[in-house]
C-alpha positions as CSV (number, residue, x, y, z in Angstrom):
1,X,0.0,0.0,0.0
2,X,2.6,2.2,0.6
3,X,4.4,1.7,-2.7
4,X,0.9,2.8,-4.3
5,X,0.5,5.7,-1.8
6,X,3.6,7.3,-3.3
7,X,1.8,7.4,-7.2
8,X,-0.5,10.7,-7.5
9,X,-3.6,10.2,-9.0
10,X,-5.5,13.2,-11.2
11,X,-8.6,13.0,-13.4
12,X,-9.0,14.8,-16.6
13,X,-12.8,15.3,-17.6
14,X,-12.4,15.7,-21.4
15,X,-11.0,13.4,-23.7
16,X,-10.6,16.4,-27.1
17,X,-7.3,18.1,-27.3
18,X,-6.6,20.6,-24.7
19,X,-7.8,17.0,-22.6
20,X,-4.9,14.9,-24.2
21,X,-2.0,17.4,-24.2
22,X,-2.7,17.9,-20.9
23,X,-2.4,14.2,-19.8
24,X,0.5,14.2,-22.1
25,X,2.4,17.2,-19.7
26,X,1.5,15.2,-17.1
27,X,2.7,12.0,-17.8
28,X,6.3,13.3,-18.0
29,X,6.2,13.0,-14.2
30,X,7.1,9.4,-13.3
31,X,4.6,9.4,-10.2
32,X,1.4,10.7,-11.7
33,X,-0.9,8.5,-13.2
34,X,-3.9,10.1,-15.1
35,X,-7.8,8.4,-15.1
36,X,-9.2,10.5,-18.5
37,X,-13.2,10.5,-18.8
38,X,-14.9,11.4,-21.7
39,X,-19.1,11.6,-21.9
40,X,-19.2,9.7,-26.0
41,X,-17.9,6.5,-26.7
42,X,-15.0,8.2,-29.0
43,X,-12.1,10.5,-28.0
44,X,-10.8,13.4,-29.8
45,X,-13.2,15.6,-29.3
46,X,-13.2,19.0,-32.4
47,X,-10.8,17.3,-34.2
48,X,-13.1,14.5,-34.9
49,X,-16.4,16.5,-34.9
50,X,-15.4,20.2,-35.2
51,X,-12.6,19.4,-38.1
52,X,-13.9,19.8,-41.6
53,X,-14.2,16.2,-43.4
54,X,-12.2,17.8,-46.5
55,X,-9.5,18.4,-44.2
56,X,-7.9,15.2,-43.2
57,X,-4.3,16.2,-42.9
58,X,-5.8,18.2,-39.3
59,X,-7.2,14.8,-38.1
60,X,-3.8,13.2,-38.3
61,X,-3.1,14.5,-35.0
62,X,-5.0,12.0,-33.6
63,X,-1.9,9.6,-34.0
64,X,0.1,11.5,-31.3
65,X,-3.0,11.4,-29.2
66,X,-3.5,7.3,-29.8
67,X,0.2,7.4,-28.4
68,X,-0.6,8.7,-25.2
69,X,-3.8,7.2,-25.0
70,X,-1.8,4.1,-24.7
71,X,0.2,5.0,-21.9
72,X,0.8,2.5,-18.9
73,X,0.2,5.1,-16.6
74,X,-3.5,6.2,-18.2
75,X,-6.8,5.0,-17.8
76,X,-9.4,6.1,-20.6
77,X,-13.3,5.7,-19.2
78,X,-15.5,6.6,-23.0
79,X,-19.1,6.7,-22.4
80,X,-18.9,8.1,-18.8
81,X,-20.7,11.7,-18.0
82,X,-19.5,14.0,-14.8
83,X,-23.0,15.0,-13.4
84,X,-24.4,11.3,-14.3
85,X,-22.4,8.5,-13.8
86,X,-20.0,10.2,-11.1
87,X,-20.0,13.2,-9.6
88,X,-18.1,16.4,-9.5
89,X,-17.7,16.1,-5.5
90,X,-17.1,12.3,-5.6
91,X,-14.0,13.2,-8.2
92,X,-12.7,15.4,-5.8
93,X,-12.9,12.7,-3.1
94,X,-10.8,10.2,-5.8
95,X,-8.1,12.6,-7.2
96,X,-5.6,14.6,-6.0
97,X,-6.7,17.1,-8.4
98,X,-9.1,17.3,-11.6
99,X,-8.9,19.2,-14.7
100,X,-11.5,20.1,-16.6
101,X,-11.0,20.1,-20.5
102,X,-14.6,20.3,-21.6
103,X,-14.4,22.5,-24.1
104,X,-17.6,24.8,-25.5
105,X,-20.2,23.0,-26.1
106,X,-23.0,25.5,-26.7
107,X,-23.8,27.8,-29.4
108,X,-23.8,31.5,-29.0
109,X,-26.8,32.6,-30.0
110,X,-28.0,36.6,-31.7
111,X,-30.7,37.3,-30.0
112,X,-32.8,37.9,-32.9
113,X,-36.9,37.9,-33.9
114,X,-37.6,34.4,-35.6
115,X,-34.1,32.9,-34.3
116,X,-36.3,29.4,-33.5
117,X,-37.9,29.3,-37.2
118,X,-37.0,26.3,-39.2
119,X,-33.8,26.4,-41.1
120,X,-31.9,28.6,-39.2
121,X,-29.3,26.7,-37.2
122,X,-26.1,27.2,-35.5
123,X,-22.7,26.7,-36.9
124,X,-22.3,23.5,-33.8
125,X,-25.3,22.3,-35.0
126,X,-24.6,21.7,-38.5
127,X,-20.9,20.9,-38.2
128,X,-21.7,18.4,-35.4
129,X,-24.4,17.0,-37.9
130,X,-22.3,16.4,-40.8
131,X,-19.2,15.3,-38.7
132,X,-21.6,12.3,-37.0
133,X,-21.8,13.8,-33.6
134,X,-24.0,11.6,-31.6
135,X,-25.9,14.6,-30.6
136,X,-26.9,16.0,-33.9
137,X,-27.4,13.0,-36.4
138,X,-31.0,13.6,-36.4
139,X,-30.6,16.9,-37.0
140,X,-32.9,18.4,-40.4
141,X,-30.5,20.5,-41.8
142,X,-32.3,21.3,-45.3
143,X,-29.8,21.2,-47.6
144,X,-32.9,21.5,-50.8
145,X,-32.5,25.4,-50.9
146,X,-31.0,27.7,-53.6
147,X,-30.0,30.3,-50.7
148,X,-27.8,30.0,-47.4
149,X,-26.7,32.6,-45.2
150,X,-23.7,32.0,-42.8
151,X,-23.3,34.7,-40.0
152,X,-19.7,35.4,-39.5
153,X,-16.9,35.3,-41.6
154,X,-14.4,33.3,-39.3
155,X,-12.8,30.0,-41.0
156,X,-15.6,28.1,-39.8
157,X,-17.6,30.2,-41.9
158,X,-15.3,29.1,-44.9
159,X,-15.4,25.7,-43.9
160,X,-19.3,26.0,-44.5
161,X,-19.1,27.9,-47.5
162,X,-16.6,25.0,-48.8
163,X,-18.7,22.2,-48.2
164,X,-22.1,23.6,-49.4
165,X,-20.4,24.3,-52.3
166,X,-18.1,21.0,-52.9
167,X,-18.7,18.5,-55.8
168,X,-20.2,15.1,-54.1
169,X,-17.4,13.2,-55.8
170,X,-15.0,15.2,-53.5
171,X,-17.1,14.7,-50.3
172,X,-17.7,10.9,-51.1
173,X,-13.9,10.4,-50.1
174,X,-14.0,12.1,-47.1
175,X,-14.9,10.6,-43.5
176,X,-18.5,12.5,-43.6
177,X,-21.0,9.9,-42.5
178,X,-23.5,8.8,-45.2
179,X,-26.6,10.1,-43.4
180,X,-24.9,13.4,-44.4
181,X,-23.9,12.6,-47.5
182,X,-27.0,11.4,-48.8
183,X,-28.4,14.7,-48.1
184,X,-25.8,16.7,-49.7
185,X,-26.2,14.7,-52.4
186,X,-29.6,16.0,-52.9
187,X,-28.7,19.4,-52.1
188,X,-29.5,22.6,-54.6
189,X,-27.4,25.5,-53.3
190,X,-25.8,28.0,-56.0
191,X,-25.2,31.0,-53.8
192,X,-24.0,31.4,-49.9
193,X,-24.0,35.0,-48.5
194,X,-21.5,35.5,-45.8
195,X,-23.2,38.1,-43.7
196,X,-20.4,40.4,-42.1
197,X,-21.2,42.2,-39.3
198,X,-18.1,45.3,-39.6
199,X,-15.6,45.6,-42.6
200,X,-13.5,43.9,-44.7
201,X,-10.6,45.3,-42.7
202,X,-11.9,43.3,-39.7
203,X,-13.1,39.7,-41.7
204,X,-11.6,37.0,-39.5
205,X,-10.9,34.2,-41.5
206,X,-7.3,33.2,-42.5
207,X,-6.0,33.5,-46.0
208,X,-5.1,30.3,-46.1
209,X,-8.5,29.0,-45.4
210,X,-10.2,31.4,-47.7
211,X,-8.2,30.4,-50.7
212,X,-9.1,27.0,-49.8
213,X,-12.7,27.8,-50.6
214,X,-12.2,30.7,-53.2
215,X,-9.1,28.7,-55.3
216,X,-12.2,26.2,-56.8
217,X,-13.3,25.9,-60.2
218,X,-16.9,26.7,-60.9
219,X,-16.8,29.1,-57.6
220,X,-17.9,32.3,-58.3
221,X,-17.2,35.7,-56.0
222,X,-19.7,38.9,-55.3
223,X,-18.8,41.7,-52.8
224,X,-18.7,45.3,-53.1
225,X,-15.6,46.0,-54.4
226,X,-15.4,49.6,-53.9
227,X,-15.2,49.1,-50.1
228,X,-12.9,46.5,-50.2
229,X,-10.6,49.6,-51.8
230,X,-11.2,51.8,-49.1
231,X,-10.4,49.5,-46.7
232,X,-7.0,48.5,-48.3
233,X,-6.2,52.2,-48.6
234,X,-5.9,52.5,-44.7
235,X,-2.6,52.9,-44.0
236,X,-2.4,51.5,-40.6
237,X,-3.7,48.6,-42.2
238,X,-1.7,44.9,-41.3
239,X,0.2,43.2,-44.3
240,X,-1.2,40.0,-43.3
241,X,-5.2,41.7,-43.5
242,X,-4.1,43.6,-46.7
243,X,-3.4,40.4,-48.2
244,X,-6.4,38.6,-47.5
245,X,-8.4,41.7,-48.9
246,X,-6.4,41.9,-52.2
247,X,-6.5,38.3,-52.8
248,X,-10.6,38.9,-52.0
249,X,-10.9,41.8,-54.3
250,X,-8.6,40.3,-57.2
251,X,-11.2,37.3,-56.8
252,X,-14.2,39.2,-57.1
253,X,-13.1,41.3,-60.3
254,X,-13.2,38.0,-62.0
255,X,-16.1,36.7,-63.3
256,X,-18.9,36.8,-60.5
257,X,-21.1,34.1,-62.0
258,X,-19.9,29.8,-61.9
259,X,-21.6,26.6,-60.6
260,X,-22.4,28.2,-57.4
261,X,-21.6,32.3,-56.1
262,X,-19.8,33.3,-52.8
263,X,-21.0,36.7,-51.6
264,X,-19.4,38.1,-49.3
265,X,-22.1,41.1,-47.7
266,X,-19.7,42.8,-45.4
267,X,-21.7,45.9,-42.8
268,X,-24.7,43.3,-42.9
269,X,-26.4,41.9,-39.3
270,X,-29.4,39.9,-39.2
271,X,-32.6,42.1,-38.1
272,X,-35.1,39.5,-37.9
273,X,-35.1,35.9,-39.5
274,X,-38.6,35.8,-41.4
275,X,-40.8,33.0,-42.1
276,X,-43.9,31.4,-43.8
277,X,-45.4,28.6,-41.6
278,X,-42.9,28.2,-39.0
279,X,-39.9,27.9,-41.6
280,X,-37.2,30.7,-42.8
281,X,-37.8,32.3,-46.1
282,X,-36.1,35.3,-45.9
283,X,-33.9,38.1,-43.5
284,X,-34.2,41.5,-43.3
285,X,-31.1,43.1,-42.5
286,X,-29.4,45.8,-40.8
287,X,-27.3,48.0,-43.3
288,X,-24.4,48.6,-40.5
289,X,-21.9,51.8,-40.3
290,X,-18.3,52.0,-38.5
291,X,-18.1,53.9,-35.4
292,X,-14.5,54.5,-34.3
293,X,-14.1,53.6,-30.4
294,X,-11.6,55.8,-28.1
295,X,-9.3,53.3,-28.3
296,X,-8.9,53.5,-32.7
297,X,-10.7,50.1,-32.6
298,X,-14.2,50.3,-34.5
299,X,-17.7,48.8,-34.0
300,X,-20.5,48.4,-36.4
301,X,-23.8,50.1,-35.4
302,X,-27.4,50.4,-37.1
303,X,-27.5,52.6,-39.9
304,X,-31.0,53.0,-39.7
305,X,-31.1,51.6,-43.3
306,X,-32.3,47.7,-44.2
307,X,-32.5,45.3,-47.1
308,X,-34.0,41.5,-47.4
309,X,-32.4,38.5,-48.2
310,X,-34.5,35.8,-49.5
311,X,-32.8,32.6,-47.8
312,X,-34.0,29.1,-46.9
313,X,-31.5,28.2,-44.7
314,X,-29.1,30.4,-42.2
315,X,-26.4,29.4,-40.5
316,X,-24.9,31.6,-37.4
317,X,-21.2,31.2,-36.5
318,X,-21.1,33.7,-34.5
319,X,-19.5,31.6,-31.5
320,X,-19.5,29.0,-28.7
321,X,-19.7,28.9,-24.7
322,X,-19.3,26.3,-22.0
323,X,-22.4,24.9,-21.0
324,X,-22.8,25.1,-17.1
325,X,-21.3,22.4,-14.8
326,X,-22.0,22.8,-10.8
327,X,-19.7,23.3,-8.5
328,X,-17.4,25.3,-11.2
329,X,-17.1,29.2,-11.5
330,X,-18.4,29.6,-15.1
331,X,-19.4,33.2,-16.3
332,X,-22.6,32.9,-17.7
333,X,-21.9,35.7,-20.4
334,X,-18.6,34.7,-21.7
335,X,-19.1,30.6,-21.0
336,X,-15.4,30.5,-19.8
337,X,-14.0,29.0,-15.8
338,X,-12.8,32.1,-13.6
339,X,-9.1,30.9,-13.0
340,X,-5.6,32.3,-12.9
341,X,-3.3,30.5,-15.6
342,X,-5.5,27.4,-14.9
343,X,-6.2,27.1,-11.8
344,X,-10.2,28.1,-10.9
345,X,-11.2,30.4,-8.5
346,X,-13.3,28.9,-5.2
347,X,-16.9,30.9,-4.9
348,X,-14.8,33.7,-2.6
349,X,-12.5,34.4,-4.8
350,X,-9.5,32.3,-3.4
351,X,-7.9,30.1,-5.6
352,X,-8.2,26.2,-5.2
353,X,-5.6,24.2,-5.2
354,X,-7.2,20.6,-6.5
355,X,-9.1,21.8,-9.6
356,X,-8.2,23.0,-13.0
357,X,-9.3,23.8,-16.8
358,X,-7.9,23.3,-19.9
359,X,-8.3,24.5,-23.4
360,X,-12.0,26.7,-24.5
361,X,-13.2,26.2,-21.1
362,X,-9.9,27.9,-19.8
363,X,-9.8,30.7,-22.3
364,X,-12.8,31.0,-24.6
365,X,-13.2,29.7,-28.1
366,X,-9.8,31.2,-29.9
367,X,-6.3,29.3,-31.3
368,X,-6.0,26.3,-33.2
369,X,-5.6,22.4,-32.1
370,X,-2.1,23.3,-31.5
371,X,-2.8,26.4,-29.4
372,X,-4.1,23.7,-26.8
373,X,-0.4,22.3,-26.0
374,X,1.1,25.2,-24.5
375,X,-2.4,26.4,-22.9
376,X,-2.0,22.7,-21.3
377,X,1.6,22.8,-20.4
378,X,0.9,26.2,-18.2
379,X,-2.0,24.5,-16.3
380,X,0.4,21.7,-15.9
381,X,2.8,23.9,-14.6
382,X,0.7,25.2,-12.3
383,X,-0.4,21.8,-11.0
384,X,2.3,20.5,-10.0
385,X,3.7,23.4,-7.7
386,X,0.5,22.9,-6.2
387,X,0.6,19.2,-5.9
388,X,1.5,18.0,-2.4
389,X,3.0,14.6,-1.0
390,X,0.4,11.2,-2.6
391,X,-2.7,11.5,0.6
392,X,-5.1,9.4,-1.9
393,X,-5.3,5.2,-2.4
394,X,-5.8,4.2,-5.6
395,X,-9.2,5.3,-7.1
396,X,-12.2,2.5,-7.3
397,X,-12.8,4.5,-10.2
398,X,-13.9,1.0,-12.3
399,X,-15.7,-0.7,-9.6
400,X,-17.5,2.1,-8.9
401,X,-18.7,2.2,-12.3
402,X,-19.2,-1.3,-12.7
403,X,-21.6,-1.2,-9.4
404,X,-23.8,1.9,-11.8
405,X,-23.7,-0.3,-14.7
406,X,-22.0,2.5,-16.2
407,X,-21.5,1.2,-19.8
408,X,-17.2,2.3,-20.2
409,X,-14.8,2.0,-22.8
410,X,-11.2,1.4,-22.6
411,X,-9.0,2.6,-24.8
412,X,-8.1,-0.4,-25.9
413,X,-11.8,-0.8,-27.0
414,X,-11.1,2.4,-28.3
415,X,-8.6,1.2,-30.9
416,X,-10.7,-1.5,-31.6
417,X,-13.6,0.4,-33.0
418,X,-11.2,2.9,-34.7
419,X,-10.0,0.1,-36.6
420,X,-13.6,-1.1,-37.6
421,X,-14.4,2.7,-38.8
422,X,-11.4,2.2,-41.0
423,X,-12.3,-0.9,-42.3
424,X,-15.9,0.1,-43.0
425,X,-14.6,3.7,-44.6
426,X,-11.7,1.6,-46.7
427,X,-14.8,-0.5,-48.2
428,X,-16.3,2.5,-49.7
429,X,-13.4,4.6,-50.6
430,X,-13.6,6.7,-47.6
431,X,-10.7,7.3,-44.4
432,X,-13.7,5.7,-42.5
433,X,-17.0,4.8,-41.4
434,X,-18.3,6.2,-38.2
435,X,-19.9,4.4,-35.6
436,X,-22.0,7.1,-34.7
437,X,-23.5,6.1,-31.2
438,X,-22.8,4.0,-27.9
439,X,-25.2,1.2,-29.0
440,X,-23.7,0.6,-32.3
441,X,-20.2,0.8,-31.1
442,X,-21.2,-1.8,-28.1
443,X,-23.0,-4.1,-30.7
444,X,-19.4,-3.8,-33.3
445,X,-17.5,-5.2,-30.5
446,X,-19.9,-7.9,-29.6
447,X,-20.9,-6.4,-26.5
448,X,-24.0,-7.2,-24.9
């Protein structure tokens, strides 16, 4: 007992990046053995349902991940929700300390008249949906319309754009499941509007990513041209923004028209989603003007001034938010864990020295996958000169579950089923097959 007494025991609840890398920091300490939970039967978190399908060479991070996965000194529990199946409190009880890496999980939402019509969904919603979240598989994302509005011109926002807009040949050999598939098969879009709330100047999304959807053939591009100029004729203006606006302007002097038409309607907000029995036809919107802050920054206000676009289908990236977990300090405006470099605050302010959060939950939704390895390694940091002499046994942590008939994967399981979902994809031409829910993946590995 004493030999065990000496190994430190800590729980990460999160199995997606910011979840790995952080087990990964951690495991570079001989004496700390790390029990990682995760609510769905698969890890990986955005990368497998928040990455674009197109974009494959993102998901090969997952190797690195199967690597520590594998560890001697980690325990993977799929399929087990904090709140449910074990509780925040009865963690605390097990571990010498937890971190949370649970990422965003909700949509932002605008706040706008006929937001709950028909065919206007969030950006999580229809990139869970076509990436075989559990979640959102039955989902009716109408893909039968000839007009789609995307709010927000981040690179989700591309990534959208891209997929409406692919040929089905090129989606066939991605990993999208074939619920999904069969839809876009069937759908009819020729034109996505990017609605931009402020200026070019301030558009979000990287060049790279918007040369991956402009760079197409049959793409055509709209936008007002003589504002992009003005824009670019700032000055103060960075290279790296100048370049994504000349690239954007050089674009759209080409030949608007092709097989389907980007616009990109920059100083445009949503006013109110309209609707004919209970599903979106069309939006009125608000014709937006700059207004320079104290600080040089600008924000977009009401002009006064609106237009209507007739749509069937919106789709608002405008952002994400932790959902709410008890017992942990989330602001309910900005979704994110009150903590210092990692560490959360106690409900009087003090800092507490046995939890922590990782990744989105930390920091908001910003950074790429890779932007989740130093976030971890600072938390880390922080962990350990917090982390005392071994006062915990072992955890129970499987018994316990066992006694709840708590339905767990191992990792090992884990591998098991990723290899099926590459066998199934391989028959068809694809990286892989999902198995979209607990049931099915129970049932592939001859569970009961």
């Amino acid at each position: 007992m004493g030999e065990a007494l000496r190994q430190r025991y800590i729980a990460i609840i999160g199995a997606g990046p910011a979840g790995f890398f952080a087990a990964e920091a951690l495991l570079k300490q001989p004496d700390i053995r790390v029990d990682l939970f995760e609510r769905l039967a698969a890890p990986y978190g955005l990368v497998r349902y928040g990455v674009a399908p197109d974009h494959q060479k993102i998901k090969s991070v997952e190797s690195g991940f199967a690597r520590t996965g594998q560890h001697e000194r980690l325990r993977y529990f799929g399929n087990v929700t904090v709140g449910r199946d074990i509780t925040t409190a009865e963690l605390l009880g097990l571990y010498e300390q937890v971190v949370f890496a649970t990422g965003c999980e909700q949509a932002k939402e605008l706040g706008v008249a006929g937001e709950d019509l028909t065919g206007v969904h969030s950006a999580l919603e229809v990139v869970s949906w076509y990436n075989g979240h559990p979640d959102y598989t039955k989902r009716d994302i109408d893909l039968g319309v000839t007009r789609v509005a995307v709010v927000g011109a981040g690179d989700v926002s591309m990534d959208l754009g891209r997929l409406l807009t692919s040929g089905q040949a090129e989606l066939a050999k991605t990993d999208m499941p074939e619920y999904a598939l069969a839809r876009f098969a069937k759908r009819e879009v020729r034109h996505v509007h990017f609605l931009v709330r402020r200026g070019p100047q301030h558009a979000s999304f990287a060049l790279k990513e918007l040369r991956g959807l402009l760079d197409r053939p049959g793409i055509g591009v709209s936008c007002d041209l003589q504002l992009l100029e003005r824009a670019m004729s700032d000055a103060e203006l960075p290279k790296a923004q100048l370049a994504k606006l000349e690239y954007l302007a050089a674009r759209c002097k080409e030949s608007p028209t092709g097989d389907a038409t980007l616009h990109f309607d920059f100083l445009r907000s949503p006013k109110t989603f309209i609707g004919e029995r209970g599903r979106l036809t069309s939006i009125e919107l608000a014709i937006n003007a700059l207004q320079s802050r104290p600080d040089g920054s600008a924000r977009a206000v009401d002009s006064g001034r609106t237009e209507v676009l007739d749509a069937g289908l919106a789709i608002l990236a405008v952002g994400y938010r932790s959902h709410s977990i008890p017992g942990l300090p989330i602001a309910p405006d900005s979704g994110i864990a009150a903590n210092t470099d990692g560490q959360l605050l106690r409900d009087d302010g003090t800092l507490d020295p046995q939890t922590y959060a990782v990744g989105w939950l930390k920091r908001g939704p910003q950074g790429v996958i890779g932007t989740n390895k130093g976030d971890a390694k600072a938390t880390v940091d922080r962990m350990l000169q917090n982390l005392g002499d071994p006062t915990k046994p072992p955890p129970a942590i499987e018994q316990l579950l066992d006694a709840r008939g708590v339905r767990h994967l191992s990792f090992k399981q884990w591998l098991q089923l990723d290899e099926l979902e590459r066998a199934r994809g391989a028959e068809v031409g694809k990286p892989r097959e999902k198995l979209i829910d607990i049931d099915q993946a129970l049932a592939a590995l001859g569970a009961s």
